[in-house]
C-alpha positions as a Markdown table, in Angstrom:
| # | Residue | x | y | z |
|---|---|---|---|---|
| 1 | Unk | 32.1 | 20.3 | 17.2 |
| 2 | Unk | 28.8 | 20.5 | 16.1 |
| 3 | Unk | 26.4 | 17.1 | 16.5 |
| 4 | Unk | 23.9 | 17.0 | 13.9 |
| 5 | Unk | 20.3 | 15.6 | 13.2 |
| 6 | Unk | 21.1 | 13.9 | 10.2 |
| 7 | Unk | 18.0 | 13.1 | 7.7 |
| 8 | Unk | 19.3 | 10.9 | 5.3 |
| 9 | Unk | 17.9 | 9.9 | 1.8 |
| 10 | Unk | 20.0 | 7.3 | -0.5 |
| 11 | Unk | 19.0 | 9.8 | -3.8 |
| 12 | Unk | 20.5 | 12.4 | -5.7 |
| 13 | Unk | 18.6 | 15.7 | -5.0 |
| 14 | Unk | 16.5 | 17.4 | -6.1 |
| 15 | Unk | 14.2 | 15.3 | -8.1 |
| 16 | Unk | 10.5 | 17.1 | -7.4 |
| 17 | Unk | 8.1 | 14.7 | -8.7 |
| 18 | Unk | 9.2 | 12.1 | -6.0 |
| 19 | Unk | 7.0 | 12.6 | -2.9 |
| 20 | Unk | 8.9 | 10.5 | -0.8 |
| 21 | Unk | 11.7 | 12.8 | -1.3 |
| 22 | Unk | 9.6 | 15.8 | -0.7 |
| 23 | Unk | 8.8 | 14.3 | 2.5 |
| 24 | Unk | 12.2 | 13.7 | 3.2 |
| 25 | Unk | 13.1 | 17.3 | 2.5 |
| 26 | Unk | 10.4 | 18.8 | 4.6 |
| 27 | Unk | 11.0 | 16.6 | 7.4 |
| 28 | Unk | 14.6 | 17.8 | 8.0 |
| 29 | Unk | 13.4 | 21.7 | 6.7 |
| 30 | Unk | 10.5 | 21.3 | 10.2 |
| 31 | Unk | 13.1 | 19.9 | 12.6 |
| 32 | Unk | 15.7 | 23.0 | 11.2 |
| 33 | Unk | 12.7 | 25.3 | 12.0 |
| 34 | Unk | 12.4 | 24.2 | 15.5 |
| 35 | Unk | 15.8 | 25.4 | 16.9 |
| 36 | Unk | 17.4 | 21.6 | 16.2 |
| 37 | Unk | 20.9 | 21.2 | 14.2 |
| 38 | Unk | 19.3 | 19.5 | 11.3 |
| 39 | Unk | 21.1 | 18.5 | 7.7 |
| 40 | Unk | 19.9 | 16.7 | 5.0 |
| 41 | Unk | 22.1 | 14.3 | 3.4 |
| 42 | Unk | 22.1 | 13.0 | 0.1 |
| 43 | Unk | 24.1 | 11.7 | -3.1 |
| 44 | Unk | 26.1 | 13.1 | -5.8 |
| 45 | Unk | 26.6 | 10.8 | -8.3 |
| 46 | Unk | 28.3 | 11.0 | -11.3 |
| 47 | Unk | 31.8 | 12.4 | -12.6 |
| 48 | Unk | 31.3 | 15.5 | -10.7 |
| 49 | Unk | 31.2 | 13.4 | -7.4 |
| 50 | Unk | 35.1 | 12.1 | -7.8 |
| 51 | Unk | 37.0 | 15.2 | -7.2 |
| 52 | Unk | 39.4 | 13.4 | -4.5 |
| 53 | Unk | 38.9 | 16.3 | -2.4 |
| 54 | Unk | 35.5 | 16.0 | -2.1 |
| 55 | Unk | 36.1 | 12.4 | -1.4 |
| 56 | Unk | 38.5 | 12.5 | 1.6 |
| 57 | Unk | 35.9 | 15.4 | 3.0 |
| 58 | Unk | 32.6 | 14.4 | 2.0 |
| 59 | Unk | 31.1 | 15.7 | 4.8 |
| 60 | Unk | 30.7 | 19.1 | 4.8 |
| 61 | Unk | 27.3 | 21.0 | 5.8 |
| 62 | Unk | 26.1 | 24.2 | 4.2 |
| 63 | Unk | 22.8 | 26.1 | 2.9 |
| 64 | Unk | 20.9 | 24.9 | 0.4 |
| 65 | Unk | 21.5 | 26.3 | -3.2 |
| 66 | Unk | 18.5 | 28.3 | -4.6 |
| 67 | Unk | 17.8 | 25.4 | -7.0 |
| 68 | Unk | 17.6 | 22.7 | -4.3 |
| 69 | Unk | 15.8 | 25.7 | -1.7 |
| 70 | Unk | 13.1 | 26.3 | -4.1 |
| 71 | Unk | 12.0 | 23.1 | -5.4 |
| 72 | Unk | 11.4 | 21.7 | -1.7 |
| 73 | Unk | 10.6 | 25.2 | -0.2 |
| 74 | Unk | 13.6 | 24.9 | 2.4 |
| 75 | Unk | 13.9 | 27.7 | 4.6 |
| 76 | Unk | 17.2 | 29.3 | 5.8 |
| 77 | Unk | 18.2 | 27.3 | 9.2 |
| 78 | Unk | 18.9 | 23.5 | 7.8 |
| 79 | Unk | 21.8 | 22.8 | 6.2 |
| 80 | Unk | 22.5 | 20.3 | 3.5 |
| 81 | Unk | 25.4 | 17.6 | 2.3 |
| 82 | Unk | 25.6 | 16.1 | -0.6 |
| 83 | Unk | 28.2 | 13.1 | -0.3 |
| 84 | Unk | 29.9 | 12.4 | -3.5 |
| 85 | Unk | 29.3 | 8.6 | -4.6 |
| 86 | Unk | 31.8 | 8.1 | -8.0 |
| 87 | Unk | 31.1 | 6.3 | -11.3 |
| 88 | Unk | 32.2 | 3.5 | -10.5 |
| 89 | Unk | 29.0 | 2.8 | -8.5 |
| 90 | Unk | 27.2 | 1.8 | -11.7 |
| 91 | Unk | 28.9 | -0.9 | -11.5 |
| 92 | Unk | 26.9 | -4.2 | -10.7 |
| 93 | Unk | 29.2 | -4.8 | -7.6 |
| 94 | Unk | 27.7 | -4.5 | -3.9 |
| 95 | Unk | 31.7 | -3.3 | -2.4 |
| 96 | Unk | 30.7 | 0.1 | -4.7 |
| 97 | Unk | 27.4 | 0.3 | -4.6 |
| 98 | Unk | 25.9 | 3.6 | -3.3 |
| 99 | Unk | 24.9 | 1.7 | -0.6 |
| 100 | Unk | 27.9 | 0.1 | 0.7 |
| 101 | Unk | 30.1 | 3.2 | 0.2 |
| 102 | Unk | 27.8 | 5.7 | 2.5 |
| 103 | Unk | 27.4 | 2.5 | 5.6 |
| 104 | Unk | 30.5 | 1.3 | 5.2 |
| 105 | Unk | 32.8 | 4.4 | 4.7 |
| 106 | Unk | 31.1 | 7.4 | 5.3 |
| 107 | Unk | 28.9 | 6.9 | 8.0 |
| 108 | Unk | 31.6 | 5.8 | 10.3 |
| 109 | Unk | 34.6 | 7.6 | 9.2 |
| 110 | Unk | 32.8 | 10.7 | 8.6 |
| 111 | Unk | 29.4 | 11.1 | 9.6 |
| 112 | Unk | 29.8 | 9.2 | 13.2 |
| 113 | Unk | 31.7 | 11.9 | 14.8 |
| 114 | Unk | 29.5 | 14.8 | 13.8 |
| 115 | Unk | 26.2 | 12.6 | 14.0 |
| 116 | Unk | 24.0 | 13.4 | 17.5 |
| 117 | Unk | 21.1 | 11.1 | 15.9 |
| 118 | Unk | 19.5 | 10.0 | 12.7 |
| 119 | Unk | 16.3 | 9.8 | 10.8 |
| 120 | Unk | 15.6 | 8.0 | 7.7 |
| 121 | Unk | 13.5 | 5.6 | 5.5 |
| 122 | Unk | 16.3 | 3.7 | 4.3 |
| 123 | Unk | 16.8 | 0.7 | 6.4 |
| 124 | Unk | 20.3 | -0.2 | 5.4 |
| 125 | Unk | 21.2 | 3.3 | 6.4 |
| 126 | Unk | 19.4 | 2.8 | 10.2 |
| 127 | Unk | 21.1 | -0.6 | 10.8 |
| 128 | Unk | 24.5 | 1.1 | 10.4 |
| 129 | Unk | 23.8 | 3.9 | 12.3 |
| 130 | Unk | 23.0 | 1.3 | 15.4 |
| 131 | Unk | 25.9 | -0.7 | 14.7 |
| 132 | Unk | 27.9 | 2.2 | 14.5 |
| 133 | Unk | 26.6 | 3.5 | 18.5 |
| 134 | Unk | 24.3 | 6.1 | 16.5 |
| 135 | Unk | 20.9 | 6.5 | 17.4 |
| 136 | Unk | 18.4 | 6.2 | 15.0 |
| 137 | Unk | 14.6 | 6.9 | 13.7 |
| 138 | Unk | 13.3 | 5.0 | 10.8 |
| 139 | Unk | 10.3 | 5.6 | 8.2 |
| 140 | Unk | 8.5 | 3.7 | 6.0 |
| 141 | Unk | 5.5 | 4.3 | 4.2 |
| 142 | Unk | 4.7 | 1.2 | 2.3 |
| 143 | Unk | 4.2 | -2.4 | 2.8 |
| 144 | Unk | 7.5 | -4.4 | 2.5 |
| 145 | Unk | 8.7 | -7.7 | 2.8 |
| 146 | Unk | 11.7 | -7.5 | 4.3 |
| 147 | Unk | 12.0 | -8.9 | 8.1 |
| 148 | Unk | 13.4 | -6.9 | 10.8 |
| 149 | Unk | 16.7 | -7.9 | 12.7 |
| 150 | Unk | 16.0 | -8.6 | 16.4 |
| 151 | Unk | 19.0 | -7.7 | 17.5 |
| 152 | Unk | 18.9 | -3.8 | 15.3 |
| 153 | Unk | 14.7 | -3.2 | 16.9 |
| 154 | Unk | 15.6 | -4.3 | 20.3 |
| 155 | Unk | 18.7 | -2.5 | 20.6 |
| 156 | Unk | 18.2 | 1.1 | 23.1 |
| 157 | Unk | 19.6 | 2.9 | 19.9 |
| 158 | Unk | 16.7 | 1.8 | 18.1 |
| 159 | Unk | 14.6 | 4.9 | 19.1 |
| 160 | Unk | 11.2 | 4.7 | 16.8 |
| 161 | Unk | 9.9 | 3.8 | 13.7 |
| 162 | Unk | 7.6 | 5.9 | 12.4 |
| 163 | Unk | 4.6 | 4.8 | 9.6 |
| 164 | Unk | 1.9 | 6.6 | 8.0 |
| 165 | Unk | -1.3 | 4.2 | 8.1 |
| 166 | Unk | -2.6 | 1.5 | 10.6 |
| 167 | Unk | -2.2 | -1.2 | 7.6 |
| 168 | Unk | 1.7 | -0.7 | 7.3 |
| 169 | Unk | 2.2 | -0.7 | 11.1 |
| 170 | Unk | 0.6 | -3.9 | 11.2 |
| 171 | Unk | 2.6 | -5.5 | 8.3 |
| 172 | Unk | 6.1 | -4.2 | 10.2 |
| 173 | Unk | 4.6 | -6.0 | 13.6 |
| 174 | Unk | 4.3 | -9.5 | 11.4 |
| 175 | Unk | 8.0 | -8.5 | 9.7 |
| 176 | Unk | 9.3 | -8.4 | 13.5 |
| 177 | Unk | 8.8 | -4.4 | 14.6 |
| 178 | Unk | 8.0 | -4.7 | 17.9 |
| 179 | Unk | 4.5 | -3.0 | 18.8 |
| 180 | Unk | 6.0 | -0.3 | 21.6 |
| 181 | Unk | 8.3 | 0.5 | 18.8 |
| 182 | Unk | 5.9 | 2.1 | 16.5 |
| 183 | Unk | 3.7 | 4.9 | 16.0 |
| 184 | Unk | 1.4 | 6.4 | 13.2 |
| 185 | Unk | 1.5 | 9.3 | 12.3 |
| 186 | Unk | -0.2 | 11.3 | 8.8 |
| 187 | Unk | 2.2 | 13.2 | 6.9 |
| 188 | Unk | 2.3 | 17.1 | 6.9 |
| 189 | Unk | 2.0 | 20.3 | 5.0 |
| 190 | Unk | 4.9 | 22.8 | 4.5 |
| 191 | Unk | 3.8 | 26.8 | 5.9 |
| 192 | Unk | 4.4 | 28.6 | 2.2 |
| 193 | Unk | 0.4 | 27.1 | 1.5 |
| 194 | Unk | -0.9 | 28.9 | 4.2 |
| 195 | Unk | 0.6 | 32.0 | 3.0 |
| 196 | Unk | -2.0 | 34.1 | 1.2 |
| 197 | Unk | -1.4 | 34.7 | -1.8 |
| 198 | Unk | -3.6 | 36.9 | -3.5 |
| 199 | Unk | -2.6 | 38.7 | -6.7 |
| 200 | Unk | -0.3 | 35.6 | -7.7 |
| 201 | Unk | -4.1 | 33.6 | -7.7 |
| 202 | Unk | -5.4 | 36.5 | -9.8 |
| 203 | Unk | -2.8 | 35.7 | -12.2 |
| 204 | Unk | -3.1 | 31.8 | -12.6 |
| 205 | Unk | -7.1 | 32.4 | -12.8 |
| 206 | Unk | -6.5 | 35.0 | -15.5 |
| 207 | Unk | -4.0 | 32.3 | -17.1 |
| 208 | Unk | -6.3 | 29.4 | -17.2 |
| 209 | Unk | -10.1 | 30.7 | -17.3 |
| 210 | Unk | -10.7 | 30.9 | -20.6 |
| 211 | Unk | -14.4 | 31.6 | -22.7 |
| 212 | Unk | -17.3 | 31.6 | -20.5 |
| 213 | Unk | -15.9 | 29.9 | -17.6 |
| 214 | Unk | -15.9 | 30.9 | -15.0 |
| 215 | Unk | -14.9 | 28.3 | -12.1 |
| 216 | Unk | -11.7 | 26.2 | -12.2 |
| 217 | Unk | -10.8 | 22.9 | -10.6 |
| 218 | Unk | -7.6 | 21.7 | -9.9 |
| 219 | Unk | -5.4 | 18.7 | -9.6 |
| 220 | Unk | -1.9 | 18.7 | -8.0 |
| 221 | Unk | 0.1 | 15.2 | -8.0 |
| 222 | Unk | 1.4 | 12.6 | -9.3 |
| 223 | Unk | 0.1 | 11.4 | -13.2 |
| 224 | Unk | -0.9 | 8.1 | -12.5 |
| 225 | Unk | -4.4 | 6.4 | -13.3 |
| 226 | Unk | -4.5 | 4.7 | -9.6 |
| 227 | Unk | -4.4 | 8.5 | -8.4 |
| 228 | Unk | -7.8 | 9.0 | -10.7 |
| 229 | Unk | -6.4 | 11.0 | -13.5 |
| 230 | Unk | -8.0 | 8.8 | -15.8 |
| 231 | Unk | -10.7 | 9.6 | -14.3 |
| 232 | Unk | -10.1 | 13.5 | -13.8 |
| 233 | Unk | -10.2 | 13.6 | -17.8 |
| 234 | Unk | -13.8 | 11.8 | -18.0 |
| 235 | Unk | -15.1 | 14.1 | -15.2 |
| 236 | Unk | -13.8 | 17.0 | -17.2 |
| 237 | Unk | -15.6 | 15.6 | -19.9 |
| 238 | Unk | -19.0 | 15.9 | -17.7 |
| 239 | Unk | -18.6 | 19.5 | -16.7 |
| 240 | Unk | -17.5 | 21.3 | -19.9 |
| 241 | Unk | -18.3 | 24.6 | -18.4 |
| 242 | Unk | -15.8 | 24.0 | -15.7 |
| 243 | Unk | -12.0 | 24.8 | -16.5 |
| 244 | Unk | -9.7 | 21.8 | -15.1 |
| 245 | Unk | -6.2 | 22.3 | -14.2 |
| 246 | Unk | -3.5 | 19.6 | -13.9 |
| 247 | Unk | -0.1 | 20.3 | -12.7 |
| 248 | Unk | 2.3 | 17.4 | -12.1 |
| 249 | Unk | 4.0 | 14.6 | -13.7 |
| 250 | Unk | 7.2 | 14.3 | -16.2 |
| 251 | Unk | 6.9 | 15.2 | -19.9 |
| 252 | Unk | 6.2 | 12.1 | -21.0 |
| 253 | Unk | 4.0 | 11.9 | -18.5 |
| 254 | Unk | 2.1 | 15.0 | -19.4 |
| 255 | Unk | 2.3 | 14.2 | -23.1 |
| 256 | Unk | 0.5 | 11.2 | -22.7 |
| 257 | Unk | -2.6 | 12.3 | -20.7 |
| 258 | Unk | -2.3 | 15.6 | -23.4 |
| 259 | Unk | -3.1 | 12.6 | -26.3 |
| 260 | Unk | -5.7 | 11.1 | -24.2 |
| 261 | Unk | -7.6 | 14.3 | -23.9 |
| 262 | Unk | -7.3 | 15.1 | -27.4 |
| 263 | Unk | -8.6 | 11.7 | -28.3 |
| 264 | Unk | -11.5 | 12.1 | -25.9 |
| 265 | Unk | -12.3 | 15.6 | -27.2 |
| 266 | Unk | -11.9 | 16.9 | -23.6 |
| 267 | Unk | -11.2 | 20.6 | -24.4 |
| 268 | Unk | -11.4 | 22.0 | -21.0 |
| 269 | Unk | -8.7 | 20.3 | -19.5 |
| 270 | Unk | -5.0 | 22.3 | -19.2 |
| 271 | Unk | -1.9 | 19.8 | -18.2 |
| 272 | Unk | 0.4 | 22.2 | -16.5 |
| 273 | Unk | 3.5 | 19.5 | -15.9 |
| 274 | Unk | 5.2 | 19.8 | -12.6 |
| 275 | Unk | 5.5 | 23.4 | -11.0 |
| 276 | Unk | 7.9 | 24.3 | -7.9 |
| 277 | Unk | 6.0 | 24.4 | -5.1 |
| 278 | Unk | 5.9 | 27.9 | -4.5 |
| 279 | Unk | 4.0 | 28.6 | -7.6 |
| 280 | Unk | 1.8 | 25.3 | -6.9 |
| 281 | Unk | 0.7 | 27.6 | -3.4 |
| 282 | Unk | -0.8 | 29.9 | -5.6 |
| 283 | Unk | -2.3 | 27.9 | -8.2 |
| 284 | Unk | -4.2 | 25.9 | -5.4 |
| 285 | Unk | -5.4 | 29.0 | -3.6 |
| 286 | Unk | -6.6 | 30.2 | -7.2 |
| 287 | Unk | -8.9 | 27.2 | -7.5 |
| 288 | Unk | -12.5 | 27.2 | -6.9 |
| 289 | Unk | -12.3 | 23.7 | -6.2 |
| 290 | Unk | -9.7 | 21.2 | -5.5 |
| 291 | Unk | -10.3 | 17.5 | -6.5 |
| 292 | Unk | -8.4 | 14.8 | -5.2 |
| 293 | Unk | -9.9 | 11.1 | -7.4 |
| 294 | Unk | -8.0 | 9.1 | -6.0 |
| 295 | Unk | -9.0 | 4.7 | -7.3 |
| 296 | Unk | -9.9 | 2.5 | -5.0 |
| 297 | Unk | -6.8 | 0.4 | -4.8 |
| 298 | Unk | -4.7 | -1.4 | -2.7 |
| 299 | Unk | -2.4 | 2.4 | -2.6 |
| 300 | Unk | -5.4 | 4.0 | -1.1 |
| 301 | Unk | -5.4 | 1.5 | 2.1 |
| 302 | Unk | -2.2 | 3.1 | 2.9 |
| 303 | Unk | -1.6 | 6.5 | 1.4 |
| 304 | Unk | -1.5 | 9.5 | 3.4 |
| 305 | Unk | -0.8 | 12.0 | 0.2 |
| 306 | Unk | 0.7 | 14.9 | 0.6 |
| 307 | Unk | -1.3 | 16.7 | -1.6 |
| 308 | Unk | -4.1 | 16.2 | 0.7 |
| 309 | Unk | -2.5 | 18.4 | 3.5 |
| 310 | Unk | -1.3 | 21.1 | 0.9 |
| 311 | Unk | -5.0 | 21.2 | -0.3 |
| 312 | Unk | -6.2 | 21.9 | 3.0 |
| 313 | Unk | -3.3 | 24.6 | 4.0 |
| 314 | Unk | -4.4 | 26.4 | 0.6 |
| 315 | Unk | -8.4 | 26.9 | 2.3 |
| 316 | Unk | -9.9 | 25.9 | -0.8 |
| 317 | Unk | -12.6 | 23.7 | -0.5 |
| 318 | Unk | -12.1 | 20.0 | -1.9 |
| 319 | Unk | -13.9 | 17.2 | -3.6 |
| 320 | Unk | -12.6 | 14.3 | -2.4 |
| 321 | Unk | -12.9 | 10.3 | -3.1 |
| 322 | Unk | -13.9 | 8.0 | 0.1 |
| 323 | Unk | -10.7 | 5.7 | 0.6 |
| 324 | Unk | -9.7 | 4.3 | 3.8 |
| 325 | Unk | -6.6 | 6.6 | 4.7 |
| 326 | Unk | -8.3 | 9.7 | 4.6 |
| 327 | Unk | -11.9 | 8.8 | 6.2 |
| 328 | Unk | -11.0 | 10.1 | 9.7 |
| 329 | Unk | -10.7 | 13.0 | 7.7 |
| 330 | Unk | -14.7 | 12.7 | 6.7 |
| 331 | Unk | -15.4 | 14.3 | 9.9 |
| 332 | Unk | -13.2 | 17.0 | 10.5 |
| 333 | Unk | -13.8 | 20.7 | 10.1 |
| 334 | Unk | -13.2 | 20.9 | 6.4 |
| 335 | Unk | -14.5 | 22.5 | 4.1 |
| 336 | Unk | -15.1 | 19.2 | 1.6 |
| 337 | Unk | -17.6 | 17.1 | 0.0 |
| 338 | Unk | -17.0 | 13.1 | -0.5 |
| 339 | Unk | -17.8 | 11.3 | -2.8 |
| 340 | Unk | -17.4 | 7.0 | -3.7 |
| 341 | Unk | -14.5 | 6.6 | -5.9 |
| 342 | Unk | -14.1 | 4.4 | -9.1 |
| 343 | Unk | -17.3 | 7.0 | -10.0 |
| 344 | Unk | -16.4 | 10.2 | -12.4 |
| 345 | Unk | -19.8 | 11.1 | -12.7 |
| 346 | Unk | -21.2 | 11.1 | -9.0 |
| 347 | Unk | -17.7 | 12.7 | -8.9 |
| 348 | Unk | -18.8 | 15.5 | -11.5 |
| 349 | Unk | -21.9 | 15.9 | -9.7 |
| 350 | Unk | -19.6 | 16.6 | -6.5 |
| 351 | Unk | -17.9 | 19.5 | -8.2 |
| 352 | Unk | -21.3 | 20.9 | -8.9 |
| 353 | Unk | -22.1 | 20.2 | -5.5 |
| 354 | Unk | -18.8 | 22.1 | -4.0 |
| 355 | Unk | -19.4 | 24.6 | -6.1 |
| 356 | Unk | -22.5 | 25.6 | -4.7 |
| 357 | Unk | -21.9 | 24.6 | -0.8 |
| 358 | Unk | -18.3 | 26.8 | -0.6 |
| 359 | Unk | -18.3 | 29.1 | -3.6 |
| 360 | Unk | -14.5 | 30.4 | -3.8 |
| 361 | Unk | -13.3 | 32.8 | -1.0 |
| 362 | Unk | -9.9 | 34.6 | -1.3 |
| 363 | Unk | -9.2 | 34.3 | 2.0 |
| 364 | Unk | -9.6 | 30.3 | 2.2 |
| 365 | Unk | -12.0 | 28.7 | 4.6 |
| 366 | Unk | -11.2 | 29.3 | 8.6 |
| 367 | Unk | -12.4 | 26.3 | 9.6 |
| 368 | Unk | -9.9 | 24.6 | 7.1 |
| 369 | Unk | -7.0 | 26.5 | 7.9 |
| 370 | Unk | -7.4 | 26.3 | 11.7 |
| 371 | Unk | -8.0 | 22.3 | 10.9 |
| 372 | Unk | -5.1 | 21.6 | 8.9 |
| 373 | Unk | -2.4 | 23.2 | 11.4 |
| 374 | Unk | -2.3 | 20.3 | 13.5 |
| 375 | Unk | -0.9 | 18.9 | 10.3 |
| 376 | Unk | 2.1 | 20.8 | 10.0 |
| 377 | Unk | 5.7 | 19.2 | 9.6 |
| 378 | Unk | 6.8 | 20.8 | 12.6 |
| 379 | Unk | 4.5 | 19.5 | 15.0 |
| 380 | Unk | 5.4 | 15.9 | 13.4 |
| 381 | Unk | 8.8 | 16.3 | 14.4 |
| 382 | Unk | 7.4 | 17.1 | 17.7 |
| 383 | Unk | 5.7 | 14.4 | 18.3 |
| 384 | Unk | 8.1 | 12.3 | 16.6 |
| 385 | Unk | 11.1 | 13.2 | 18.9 |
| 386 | Unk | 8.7 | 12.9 | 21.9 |
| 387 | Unk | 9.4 | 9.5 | 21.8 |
| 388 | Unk | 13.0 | 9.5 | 21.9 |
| 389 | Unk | 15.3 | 9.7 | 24.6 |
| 390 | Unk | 15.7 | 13.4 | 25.7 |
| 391 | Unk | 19.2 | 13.6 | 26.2 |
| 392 | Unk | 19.4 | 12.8 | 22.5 |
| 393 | Unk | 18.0 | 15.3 | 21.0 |
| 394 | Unk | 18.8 | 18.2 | 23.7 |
| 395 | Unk | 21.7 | 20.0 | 22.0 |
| 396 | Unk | 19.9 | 22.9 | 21.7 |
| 397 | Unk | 16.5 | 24.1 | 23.3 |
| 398 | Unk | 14.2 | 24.3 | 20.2 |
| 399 | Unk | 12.7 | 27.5 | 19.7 |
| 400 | Unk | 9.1 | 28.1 | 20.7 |
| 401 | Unk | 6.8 | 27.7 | 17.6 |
| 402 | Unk | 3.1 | 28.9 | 16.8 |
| 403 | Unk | 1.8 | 25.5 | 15.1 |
């Protein structure tokens, strides 16, 4: 019988404009790539999820659909579950909460036997799998108050638990994480962005250019004002000979920041809504210049967006705003120019700035490319399981990769 590494995410997939579950998705897809037996487990909720057949076998691995491979850019060695959690977990009643039913029946009736290991950034999920003689790897990427349970960190199943900035490792140490326990590591870039992707870049430049302009700028993430979108629209509103491209967000989402424009009179300024990451690839390799405007807020002590690691896999050269989690980045071989954030028009003149310094090559900038492929999700995984027992994650001998 076959003994999985199991990533598991308490969410029904796919829902793209989540970037904790892309990570999720592209965690499992890297450790897949590598040779291990890697699935990604998830929910199905809803009436399709109470077929009773479904519910006595709920565990049963298989390739991703085209809907689910496309949106997360899954490639064709992980396998996927989807474990059926019925209506009746809308009920306000922790026995059938989502929750309870994977930790309490699934995991150990199901999952257990078939389980070599698990990884995961929900903690109710990791504290089963070590009561439950599973070993386990546990995520999180935010500050949280909850303390941890000496008896669940100390335990020899209690592998690692992985973070993404030093601020967050500290907070886990004060919650009870003990110190050898816990590493930090940036997130990671999925290989479709280093790709080349010529003709399909012709195409989105053709789309978007429009009049006399001739250079386009472009945004990819989440529509929030702490991410500087605000600010994006004001910056657009300096450099009306620039064409500004912003894919991302929900409808209502996109609607909104549509209104915004309008009222500002910002006429160079397209809101693209979200796009599957395959066309995103070629929309960021189309740009002349990526921006990334992201507020000085508490988020940006702490945030290691992905976005930031796509840009960079793409070779286009980026304007980006000086927050904490991406300063070591400041002096790396990158083509980029920094700017303070909070400041759309020292950011405008930024843009002009890029412009000028790395004018647009098809190709992407080397020194970028060969930067950024430390950065892949692979050789996260990698370093990841080098700090778990061996003879947990030697089932099969992972297959020699070129990242």
């Amino acid at each position: 019988m076959s003994k999985y590494y199991v990533f598991f995410t308490r969410n029904v997939l796919p829902q793209p404009n989540i970037a904790s579950l892309v990570q999720v998705a592209h965690s499992a897809n890297a450790a897949a790539n590598l040779g291990y037996p890697a699935v990604l487990v998830y929910l199905r909720k809803g009436w399709s999820a109470s077929n009773p057949v479904d519910l006595l076998f709920p565990f049963q691995p298989r390739k991703p659909d085209d809907k689910l491979a496309k949106t997360y850019n899954l490639q064709e060695k992980l396998k996927v579950a989807d474990l059926p959690v019925p209506a009746f977990d809308f009920w306000d009643n922790k026995w059938t909460n989502a929750s309870t039913i994977v930790c309490k029946y699934y995991l150990p009736i199901h999952l257990l036997k078939s389980t070599k290991i698990v990884h995961s950034r929900d903690w109710n999920f990791v504290k089963a799998a070590i009561k439950n003689g599973i070993p386990a790897i546990y995520e999180q990427h935010h500050h949280e108050d909850k303390k941890f349970a000496p008896e669940i960190v100390s335990n020899p199943l209690f592998q690692i638990a992985v973070t993404v900035a030093d601020t967050v490792r500290d907070s886990m140490i004060e919650n009870g994480m003990p110190p050898e326990k816990i590493i930090t590591l940036h997130n990671g870039f999925n290989h479709l962005f280093l790709a080349r992707q010529a003709a399909a870049a012709d195409n989105w430049r053709q789309q978007l250019l429009a009049g006399d302009r001739q250079h386009l700028a472009v945004y990819a993430g989440g529509l929030y004002p702490f991410k500087g979108v605000d600010m994006l629209v004001d910056v657009a509103e300096e450099l009306p000979e620039v064409q500004f491209a912003i894919a991302g967000g929900d409808s209502s989402q996109v609607t909104a920041y549509r209104k915004l424009a309008k009222e500002k009179q910002v006429n160079n300024i397209n809101f693209l809504g979200y796009l599957p990451q395959n066309q995103l690839a070629s929309l960021l390799q189309a740009a002349d210049v990526l921006t990334h405007p992201h507020c000085l807020t508490e988020a940006a002590t702490f945030t290691s967006p992905l976005k930031f690691f796509d840009y960079m896999a793409s070779g286009t050269a980026i304007v980006a705003t000086e927050i904490a989690s991406l300063m070591e980045f400041k002096s790396g071989n990158i083509a980029a120019i920094w700017c303070e954030p909070d400041n759309p028009q020292q950011f405008a003149q930024s843009i002009r700035d890029c412009l000028t310094k790395y004018p647009r090559q098809v190709e992407g900038y080397a020194e970028t490319l060969k930067f950024v492929k430390q950065f892949s999700w692979e050789n996260r995984i990698e370093r990841i399981l080098s700090y778990v027992d061996e003879s947990l994650v030697g089932c099969v001998s992972p297959q020699a990769t070129d990242n």
